[in-house]
N, C-alpha and C positions, 0 to 999 in steps of 0.2 A: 435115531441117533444123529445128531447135525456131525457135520464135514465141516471141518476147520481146516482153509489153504493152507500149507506148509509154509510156515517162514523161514526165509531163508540166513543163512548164516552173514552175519559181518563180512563187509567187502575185505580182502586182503588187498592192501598198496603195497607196490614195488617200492624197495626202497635202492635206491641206487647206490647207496655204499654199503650196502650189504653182501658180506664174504662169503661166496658160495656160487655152485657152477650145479649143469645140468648134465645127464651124459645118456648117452641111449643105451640100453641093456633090454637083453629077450623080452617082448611082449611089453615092453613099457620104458618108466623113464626111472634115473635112479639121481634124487638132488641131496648134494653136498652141501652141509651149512656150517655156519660159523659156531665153534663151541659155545654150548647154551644157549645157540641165541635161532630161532622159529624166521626171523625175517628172511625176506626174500628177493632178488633181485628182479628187473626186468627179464633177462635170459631165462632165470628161472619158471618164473611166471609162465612164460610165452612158451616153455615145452611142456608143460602142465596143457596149458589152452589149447595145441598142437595134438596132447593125446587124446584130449577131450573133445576133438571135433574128429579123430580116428575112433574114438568109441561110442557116436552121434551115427556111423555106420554099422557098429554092430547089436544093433540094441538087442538082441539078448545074453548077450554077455557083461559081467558085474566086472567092478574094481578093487581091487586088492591093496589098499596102503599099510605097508610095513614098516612102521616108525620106529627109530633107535636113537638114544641119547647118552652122552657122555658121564660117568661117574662111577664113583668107588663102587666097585662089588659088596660093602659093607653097611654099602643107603642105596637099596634097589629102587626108594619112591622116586627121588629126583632123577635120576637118568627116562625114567620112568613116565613123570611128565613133561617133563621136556619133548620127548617124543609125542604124547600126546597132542602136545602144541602144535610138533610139527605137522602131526597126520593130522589135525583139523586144520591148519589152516592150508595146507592142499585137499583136502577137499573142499573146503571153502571155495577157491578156485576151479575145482572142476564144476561147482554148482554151479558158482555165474558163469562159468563156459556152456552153461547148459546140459549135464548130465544131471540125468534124473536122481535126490537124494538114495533112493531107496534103492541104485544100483553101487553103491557107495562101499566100504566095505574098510573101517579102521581098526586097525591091530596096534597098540601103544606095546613096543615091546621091552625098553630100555636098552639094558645094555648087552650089546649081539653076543648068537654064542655061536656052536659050530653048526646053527642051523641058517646063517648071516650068508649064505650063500656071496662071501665076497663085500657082503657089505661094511663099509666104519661107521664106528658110534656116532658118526654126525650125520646118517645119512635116511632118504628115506626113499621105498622101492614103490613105485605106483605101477601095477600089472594088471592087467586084462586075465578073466579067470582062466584057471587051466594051465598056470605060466606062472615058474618059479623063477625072481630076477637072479639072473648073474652078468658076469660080467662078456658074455660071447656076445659079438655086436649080431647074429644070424636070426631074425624071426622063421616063426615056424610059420607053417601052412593056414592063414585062416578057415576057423569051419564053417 
């Protein structure tokens, strides 16, 4: 059976007027975007890249992205890809940080319910396995 390299995803560019912040939450990063909208800023980017060279030390542990989007309860698709957007195009960036795809891990979920551990429809949770985001700034123990 021949082996074909993995190609890697489309680069994500910063875009500098893009509305949205990064914030640290248990075991990872949790980024705020602008309603319907997947772009991202420099600050964003660079804790993406930041957690991506903290999980370049644990390599056996995977990533967890938990995507959420904004929209009526009554059209589940669009809130739905929206977040899809969002969760690829951070991993997008944790692949050109260099984490390997296949520890990668996207969940498109739309719009959060009471399982959002804190999270808004604009946001998206990227955690290191074993680690549910909230909003306690406190890491636990690495294994």
């Amino acid at each position: 059976v021949p082996l074909h390299p993995f190609t890697p995803p489309p680069e994500v560019k910063p875009d500098p007027q893009a509305r949205g912040r990064a914030e640290k939450v248990t075991g990872g990063t949790r980024l705020h975007f602008a309603t319907q909208s997947a772009d991202m800023n420099p600050r964003m980017m660079t804790a993406l890249q930041t957690f991506a060279t903290l999980m370049q030390k644990l390599p056996d542990q995977h990533i967890n992205i938990v995507a959420y989007g904004e929209g009526r309860p009554d059209d589940p698709s669009t809130p739905r890809r929206v977040a899809l957007s969002r969760g690829l195009a951070a991993r997008s960036v944790l692949i050109h940080a260099g984490v390997a795809p296949t520890r990668i891990y996207v969940r498109a979920v739309g719009l959060p319910d009471e399982n959002a551990q804190g999270a808004g429809a604009d946001c998206v949770d990227v955690t290191r396995s074993g680690v549910v985001a909230s909003s306690t700034q406190t890491e636990p123990p690495a294994h």
